[in-house]
TITOR-41615 format. One record per residue (C-alpha): residue in three letters; x, y, z negated. Coordinates in Angstrom, 3 decimals. Layout:
! TITOR-41615
<rec code="ALA" px="X" py="Y" pz="Z"/>
...
***
This chain:
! TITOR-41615
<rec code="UNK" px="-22.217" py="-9.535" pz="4.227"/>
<rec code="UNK" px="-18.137" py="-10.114" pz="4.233"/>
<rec code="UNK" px="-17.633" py="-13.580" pz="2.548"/>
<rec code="UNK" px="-14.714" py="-15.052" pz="0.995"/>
<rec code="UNK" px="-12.882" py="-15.075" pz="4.340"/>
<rec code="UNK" px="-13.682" py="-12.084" pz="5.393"/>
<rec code="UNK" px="-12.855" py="-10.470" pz="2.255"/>
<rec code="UNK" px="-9.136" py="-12.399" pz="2.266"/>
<rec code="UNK" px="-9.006" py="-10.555" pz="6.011"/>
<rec code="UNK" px="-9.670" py="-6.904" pz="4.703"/>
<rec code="UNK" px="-7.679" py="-6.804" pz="1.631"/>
<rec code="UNK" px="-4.283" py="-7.636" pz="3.480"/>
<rec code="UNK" px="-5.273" py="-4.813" pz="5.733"/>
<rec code="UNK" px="-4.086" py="-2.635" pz="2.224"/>
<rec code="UNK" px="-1.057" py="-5.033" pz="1.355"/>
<rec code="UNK" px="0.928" py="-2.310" pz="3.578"/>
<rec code="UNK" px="0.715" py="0.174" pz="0.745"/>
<rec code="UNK" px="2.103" py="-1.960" pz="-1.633"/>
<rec code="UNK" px="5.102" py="-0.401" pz="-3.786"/>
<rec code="UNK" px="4.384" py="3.120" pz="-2.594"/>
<rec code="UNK" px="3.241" py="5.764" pz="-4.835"/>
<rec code="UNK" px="-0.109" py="7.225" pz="-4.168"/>
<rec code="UNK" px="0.347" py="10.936" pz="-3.584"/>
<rec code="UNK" px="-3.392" py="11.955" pz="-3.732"/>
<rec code="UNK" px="-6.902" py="10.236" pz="-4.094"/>
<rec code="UNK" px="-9.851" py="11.565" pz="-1.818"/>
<rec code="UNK" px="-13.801" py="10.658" pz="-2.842"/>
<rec code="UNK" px="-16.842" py="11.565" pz="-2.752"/>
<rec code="UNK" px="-17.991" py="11.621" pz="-6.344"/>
<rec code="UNK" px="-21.716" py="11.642" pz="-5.698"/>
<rec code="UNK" px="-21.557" py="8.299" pz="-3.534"/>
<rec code="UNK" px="-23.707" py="5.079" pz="-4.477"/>
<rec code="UNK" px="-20.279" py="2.622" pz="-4.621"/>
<rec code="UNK" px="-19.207" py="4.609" pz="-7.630"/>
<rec code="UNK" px="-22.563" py="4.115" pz="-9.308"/>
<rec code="UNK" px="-20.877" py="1.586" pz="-12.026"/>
<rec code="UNK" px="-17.505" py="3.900" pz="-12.238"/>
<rec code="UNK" px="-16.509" py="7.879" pz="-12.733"/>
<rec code="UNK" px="-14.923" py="8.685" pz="-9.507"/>
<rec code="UNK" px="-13.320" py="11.642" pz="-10.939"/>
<rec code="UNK" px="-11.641" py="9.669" pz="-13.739"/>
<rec code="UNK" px="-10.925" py="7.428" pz="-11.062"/>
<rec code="UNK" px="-9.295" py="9.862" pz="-8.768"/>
<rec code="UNK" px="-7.138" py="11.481" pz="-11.800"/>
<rec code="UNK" px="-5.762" py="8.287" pz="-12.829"/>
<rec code="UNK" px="-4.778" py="6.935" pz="-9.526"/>
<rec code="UNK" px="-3.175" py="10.031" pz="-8.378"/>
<rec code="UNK" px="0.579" py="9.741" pz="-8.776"/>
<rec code="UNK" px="0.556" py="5.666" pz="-9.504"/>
<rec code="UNK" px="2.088" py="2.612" pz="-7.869"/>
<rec code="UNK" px="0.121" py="-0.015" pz="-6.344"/>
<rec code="UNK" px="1.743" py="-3.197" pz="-7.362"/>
<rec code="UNK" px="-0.404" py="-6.093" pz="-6.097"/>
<rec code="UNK" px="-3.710" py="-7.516" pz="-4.852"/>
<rec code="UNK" px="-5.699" py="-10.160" pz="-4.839"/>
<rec code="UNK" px="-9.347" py="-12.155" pz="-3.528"/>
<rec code="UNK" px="-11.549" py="-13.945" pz="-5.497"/>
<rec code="UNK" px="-15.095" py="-14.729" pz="-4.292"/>
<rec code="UNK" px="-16.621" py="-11.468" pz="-2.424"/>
<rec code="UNK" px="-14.319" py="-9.336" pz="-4.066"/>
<rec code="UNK" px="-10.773" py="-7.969" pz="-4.282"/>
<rec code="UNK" px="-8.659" py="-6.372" pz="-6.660"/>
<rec code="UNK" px="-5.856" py="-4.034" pz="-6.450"/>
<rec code="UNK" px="-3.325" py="-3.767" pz="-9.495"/>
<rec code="UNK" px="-1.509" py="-0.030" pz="-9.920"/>
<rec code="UNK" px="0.733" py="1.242" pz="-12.527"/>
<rec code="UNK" px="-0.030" py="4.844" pz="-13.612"/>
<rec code="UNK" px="2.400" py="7.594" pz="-13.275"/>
<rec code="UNK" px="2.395" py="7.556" pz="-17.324"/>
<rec code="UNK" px="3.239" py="3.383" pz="-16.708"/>
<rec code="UNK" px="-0.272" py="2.172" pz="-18.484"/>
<rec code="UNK" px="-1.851" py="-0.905" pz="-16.065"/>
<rec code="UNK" px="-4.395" py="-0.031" pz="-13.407"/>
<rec code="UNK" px="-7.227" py="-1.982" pz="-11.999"/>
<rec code="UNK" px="-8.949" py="-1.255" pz="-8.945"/>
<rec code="UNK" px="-12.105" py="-3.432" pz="-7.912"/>
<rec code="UNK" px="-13.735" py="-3.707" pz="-4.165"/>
<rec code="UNK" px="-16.911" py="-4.972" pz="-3.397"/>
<rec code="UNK" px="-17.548" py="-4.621" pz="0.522"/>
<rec code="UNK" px="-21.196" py="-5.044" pz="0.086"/>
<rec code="UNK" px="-22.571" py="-5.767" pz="3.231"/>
<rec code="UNK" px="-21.115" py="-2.681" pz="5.831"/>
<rec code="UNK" px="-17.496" py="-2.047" pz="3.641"/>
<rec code="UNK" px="-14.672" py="-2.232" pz="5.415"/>
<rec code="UNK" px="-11.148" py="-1.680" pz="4.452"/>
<rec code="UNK" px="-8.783" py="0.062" pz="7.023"/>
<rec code="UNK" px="-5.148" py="1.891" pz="7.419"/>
<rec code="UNK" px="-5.023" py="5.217" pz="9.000"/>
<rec code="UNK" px="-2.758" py="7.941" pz="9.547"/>
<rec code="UNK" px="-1.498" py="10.007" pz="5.932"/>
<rec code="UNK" px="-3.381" py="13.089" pz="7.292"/>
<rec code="UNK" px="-6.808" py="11.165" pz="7.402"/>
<rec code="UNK" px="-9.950" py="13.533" pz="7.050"/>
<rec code="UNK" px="-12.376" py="11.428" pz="5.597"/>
<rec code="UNK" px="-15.530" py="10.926" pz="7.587"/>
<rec code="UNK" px="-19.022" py="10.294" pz="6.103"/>
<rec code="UNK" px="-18.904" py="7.057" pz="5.236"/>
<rec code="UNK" px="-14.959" py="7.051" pz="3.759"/>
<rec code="UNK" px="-15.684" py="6.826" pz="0.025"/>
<rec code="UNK" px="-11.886" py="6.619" pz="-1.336"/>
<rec code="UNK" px="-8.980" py="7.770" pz="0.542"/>
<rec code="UNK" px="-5.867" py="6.325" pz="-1.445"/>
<rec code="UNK" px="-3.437" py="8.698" pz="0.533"/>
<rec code="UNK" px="0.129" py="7.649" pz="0.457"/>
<rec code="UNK" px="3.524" py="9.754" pz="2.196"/>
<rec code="UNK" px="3.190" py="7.293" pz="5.191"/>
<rec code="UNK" px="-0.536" py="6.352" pz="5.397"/>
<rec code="UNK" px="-4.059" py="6.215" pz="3.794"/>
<rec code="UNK" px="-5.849" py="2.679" pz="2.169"/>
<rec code="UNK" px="-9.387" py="3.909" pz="2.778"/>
<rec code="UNK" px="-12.650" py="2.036" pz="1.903"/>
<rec code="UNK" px="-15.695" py="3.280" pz="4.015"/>
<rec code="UNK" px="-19.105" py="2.143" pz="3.907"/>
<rec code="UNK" px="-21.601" py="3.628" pz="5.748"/>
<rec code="UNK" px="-24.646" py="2.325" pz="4.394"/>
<rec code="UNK" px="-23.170" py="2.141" pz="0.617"/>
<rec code="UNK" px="-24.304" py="-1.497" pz="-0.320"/>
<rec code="UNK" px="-20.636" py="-2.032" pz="-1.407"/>
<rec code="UNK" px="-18.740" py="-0.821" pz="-5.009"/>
<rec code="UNK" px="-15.913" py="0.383" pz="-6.515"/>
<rec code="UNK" px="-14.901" py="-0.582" pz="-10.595"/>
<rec code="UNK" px="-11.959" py="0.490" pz="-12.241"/>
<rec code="UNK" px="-10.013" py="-0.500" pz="-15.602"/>
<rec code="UNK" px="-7.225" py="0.486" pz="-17.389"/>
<rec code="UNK" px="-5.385" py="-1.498" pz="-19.811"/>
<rec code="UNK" px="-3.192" py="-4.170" pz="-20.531"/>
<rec code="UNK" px="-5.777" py="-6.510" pz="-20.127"/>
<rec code="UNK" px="-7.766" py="-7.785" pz="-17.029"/>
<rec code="UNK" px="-11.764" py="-6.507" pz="-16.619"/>
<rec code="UNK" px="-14.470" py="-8.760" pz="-16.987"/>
<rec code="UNK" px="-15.993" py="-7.934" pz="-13.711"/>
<rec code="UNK" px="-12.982" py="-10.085" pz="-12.795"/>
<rec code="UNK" px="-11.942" py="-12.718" pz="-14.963"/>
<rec code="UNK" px="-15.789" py="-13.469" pz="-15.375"/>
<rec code="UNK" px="-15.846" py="-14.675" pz="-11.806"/>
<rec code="UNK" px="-16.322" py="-18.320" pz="-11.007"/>
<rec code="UNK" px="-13.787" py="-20.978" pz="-10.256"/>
<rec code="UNK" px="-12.659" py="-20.652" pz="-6.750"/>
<rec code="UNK" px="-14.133" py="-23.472" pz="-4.392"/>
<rec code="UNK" px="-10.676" py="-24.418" pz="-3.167"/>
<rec code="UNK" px="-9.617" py="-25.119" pz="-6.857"/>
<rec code="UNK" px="-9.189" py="-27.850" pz="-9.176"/>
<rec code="UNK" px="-11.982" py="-26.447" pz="-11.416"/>
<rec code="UNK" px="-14.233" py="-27.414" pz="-8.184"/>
<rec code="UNK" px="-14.740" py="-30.948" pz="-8.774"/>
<rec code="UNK" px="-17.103" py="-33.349" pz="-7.644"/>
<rec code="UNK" px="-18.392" py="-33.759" pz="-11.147"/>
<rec code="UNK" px="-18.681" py="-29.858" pz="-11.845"/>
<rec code="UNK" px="-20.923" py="-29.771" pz="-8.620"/>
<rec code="UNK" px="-23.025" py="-32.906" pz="-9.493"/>
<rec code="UNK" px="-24.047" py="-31.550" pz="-12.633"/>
<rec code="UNK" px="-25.094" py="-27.819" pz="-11.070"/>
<rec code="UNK" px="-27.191" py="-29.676" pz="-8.489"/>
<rec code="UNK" px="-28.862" py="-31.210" pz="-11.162"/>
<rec code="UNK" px="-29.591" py="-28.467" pz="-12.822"/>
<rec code="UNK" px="-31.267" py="-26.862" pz="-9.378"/>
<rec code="UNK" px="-33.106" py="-29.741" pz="-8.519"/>
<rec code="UNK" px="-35.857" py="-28.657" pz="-7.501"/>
<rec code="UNK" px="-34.389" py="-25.519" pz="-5.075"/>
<rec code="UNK" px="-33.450" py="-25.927" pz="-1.504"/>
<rec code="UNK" px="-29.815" py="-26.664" pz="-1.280"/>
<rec code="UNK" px="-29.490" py="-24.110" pz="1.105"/>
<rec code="UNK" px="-30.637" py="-21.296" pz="-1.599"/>
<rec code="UNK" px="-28.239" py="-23.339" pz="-4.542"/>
<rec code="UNK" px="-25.075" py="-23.116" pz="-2.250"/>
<rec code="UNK" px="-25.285" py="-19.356" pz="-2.382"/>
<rec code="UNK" px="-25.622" py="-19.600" pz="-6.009"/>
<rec code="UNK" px="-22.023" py="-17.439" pz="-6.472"/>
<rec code="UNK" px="-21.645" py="-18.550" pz="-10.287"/>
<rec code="UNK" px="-21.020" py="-21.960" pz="-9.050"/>
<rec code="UNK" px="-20.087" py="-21.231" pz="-5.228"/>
<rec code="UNK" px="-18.304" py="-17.772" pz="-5.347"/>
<rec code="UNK" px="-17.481" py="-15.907" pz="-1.819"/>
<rec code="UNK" px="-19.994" py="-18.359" pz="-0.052"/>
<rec code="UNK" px="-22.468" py="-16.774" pz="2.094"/>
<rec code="UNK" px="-25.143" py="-17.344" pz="4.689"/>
<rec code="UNK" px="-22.821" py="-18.386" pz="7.497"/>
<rec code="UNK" px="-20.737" py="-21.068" pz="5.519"/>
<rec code="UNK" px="-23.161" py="-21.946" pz="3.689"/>
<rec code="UNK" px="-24.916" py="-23.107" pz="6.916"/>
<rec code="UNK" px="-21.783" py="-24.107" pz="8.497"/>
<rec code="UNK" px="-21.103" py="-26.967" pz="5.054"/>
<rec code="UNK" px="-24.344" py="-27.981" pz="5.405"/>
<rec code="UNK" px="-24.437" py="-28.547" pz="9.473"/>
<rec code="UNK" px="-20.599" py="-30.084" pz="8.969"/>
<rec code="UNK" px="-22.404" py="-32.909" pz="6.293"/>
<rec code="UNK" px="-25.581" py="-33.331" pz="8.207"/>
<rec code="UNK" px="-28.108" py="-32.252" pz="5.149"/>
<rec code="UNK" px="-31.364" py="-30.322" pz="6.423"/>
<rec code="UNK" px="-31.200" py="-26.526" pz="4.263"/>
<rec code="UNK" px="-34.634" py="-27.184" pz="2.927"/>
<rec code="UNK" px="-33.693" py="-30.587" pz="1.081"/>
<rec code="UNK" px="-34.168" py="-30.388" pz="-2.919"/>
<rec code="UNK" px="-30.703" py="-29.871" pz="-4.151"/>
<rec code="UNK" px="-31.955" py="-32.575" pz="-6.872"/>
<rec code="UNK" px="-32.605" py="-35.077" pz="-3.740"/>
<rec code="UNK" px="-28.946" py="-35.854" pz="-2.728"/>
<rec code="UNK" px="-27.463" py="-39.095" pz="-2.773"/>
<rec code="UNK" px="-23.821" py="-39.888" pz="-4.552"/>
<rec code="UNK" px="-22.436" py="-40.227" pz="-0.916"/>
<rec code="UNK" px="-24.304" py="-36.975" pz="-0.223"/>
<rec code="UNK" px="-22.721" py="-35.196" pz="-2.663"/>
<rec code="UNK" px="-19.303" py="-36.604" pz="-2.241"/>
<rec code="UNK" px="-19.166" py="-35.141" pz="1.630"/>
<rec code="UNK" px="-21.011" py="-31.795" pz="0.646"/>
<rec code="UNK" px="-17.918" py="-31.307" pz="-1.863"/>
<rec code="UNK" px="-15.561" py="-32.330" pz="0.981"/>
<rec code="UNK" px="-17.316" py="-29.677" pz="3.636"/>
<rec code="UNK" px="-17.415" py="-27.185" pz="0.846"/>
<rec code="UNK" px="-13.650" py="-27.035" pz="0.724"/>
<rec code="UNK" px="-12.871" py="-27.869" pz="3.813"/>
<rec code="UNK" px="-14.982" py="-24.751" pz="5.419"/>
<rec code="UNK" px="-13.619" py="-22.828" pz="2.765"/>
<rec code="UNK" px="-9.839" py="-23.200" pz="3.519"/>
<rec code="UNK" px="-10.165" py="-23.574" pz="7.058"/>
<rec code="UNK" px="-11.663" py="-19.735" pz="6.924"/>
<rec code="UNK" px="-9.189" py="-18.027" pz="4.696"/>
<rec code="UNK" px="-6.512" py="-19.395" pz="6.908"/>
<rec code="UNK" px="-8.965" py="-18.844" pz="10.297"/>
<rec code="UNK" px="-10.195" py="-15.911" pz="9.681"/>
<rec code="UNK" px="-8.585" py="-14.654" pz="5.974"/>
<rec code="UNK" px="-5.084" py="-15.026" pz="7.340"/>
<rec code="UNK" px="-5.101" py="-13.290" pz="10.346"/>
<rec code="UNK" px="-2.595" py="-10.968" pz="11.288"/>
<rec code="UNK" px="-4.816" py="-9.565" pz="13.947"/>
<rec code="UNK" px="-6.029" py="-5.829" pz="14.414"/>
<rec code="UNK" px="-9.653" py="-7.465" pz="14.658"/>
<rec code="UNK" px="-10.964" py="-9.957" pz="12.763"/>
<rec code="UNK" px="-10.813" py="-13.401" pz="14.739"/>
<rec code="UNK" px="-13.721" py="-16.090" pz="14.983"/>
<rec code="UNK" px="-14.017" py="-19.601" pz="13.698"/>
<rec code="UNK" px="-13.516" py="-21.728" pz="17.050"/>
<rec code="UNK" px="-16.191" py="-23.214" pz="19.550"/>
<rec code="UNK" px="-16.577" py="-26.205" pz="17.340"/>
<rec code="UNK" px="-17.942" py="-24.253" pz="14.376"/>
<rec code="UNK" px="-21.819" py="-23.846" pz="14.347"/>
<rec code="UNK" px="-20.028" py="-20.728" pz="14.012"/>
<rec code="UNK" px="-20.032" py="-19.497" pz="17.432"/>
<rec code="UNK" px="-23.654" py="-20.911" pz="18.086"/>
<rec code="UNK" px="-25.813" py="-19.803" pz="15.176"/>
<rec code="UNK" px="-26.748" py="-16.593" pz="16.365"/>
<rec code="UNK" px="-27.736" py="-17.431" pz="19.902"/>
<rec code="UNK" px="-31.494" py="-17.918" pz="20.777"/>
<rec code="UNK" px="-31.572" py="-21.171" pz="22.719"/>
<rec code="UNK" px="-27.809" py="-21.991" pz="21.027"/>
<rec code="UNK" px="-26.943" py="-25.543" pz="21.022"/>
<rec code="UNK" px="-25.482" py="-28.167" pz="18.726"/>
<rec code="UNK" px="-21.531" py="-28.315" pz="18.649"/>
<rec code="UNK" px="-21.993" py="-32.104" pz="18.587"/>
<rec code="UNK" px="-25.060" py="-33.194" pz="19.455"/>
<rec code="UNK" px="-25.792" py="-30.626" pz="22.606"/>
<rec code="UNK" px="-29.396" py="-30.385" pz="21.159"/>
<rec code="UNK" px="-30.919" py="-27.175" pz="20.247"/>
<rec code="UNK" px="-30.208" py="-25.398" pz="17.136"/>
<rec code="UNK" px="-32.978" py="-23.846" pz="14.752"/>
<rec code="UNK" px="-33.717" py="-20.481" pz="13.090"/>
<rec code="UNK" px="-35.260" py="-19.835" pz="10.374"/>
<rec code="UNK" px="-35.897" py="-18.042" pz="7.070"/>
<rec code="UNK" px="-34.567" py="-20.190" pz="4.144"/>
<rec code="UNK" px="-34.443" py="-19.032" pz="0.064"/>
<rec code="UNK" px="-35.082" py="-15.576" pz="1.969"/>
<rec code="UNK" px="-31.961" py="-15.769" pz="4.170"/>
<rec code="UNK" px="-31.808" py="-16.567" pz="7.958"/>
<rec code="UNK" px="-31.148" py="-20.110" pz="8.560"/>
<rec code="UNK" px="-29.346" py="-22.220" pz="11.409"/>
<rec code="UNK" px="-29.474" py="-25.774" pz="11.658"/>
<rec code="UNK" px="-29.267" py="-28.708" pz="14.331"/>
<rec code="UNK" px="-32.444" py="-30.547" pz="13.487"/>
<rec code="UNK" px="-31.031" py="-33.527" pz="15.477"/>
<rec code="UNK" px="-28.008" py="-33.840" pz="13.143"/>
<rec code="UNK" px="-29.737" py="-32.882" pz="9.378"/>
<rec code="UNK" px="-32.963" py="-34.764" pz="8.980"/>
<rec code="UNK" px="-35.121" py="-34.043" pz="6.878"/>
***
């Protein structure tokens, strides 16, 4: 599933349709990402507006639009696990999986996803949704503090850190791969009790939280690249998903297993349990 990164790394791919009127709106209605929004309504409104801006927070991204009539637009996108957003030609026939086809004089924003895991909201009003403004804190902010993060270990004592760091009310836009990645970076073993860290522990699991965090949105988020680049060969990164993969820093062989019900990586001579 696209994580906060990756999601930074799509929604740019739209920025070029920015201040350009939306001439038409393609769907199809019937499609599981508009399960929580009426992709008619959707379709009508959009027709004839302005997108003005966009942003990422956590695993999903907005896009702001005035209307043709001038009331304020909101357009949410979840990728799910297969979305994708892409630019294509203005006279883009939609394919299967295409779901919205924002079509513009000069090109069309479209959102596919083939297996429909992903969503699409919309708002209108002066004010912003709740499906946004409720999400958390990002990790790269102030809000993130080392006291804020004490306290929700606490709370998850008893649950594999592993499972807590893809807790998204408390870790938004983390997924499996950082979350393995902040854990390899400050050597704790995935299966310790979140409960069972030390001060010090803590302290550098903060630090590799942010630290993973902004190295991928300017890695990966950042990009101005027709494909989406990698972390580089010291990330566990590049090593995770090779049987027989080795440790970036230790040379000795990584582990995989299923952890909180996700696949796991680890270097079992760097996080002890």
């Amino acid at each position: 599933m696209p994580e906060l990164a990756e999601v930074e790394y799509f929604r740019r791919r739209w920025n070029a349709g920015l201040g350009q009127r939306v001439a038409h709106v393609l769907v199809h209605p019937k499609a599981g990402v508009f399960k929580k929004t009426d992709a008619t309504t959707l379709a009508a409104r959009l027709t004839g507006a302005t997108l003005d801006a966009s942003e990422a927070a956590a695993k999903q991204m907005l896009f702001r639009a005035t209307a043709a009539d001038g009331a304020p637009l909101w357009l949410g996108i979840h990728l799910g696990m297969t979305g994708e957003l892409f630019v294509a030609p203005a006279g883009h026939a939609p394919r299967k999986g295409d779901h919205l086809v924002l079509v513009q004089r000069d090109r069309a924003l479209v959102f596919t996803d083939p297996r429909m895991f992903g969503r699409v909201l919309f708002h209108e009003g002066p004010d912003a949704p709740a499906w946004w403004t409720d999400i958390a804190p990002a990790v790269t902010s102030p809000a993130f503090s080392i006291g804020a993060l004490t306290v929700f270990l606490a709370r998850r004592a008893r649950t594999p850190i592993k499972a807590v760091l893809l807790m998204q009310e408390r870790f938004p836009g983390i997924g499996n791969w950082m979350a393995d990645e902040i854990l390899w970076r400050a050597a704790i073993h995935p299966r310790r009790p979140a409960g069972s860290l030390s001060p010090d522990e803590t302290k550098t699991l903060h630090r590799e939280i942010r630290h993973v965090a902004t190295h991928a949105l300017r890695i990966i988020g950042r990009a101005n690249a027709p494909t989406m680049p990698d972390p580089p060969p010291d990330w566990l990164f590049q090593h995770r998903w090779t049987d027989g993969g080795l440790c970036p820093k230790t040379k000795a062989p990584l582990v995989r297993e299923e952890i909180g019900g996700r696949t796991t990586c680890w270097s079992p001579a760097r996080q002890k349990l």
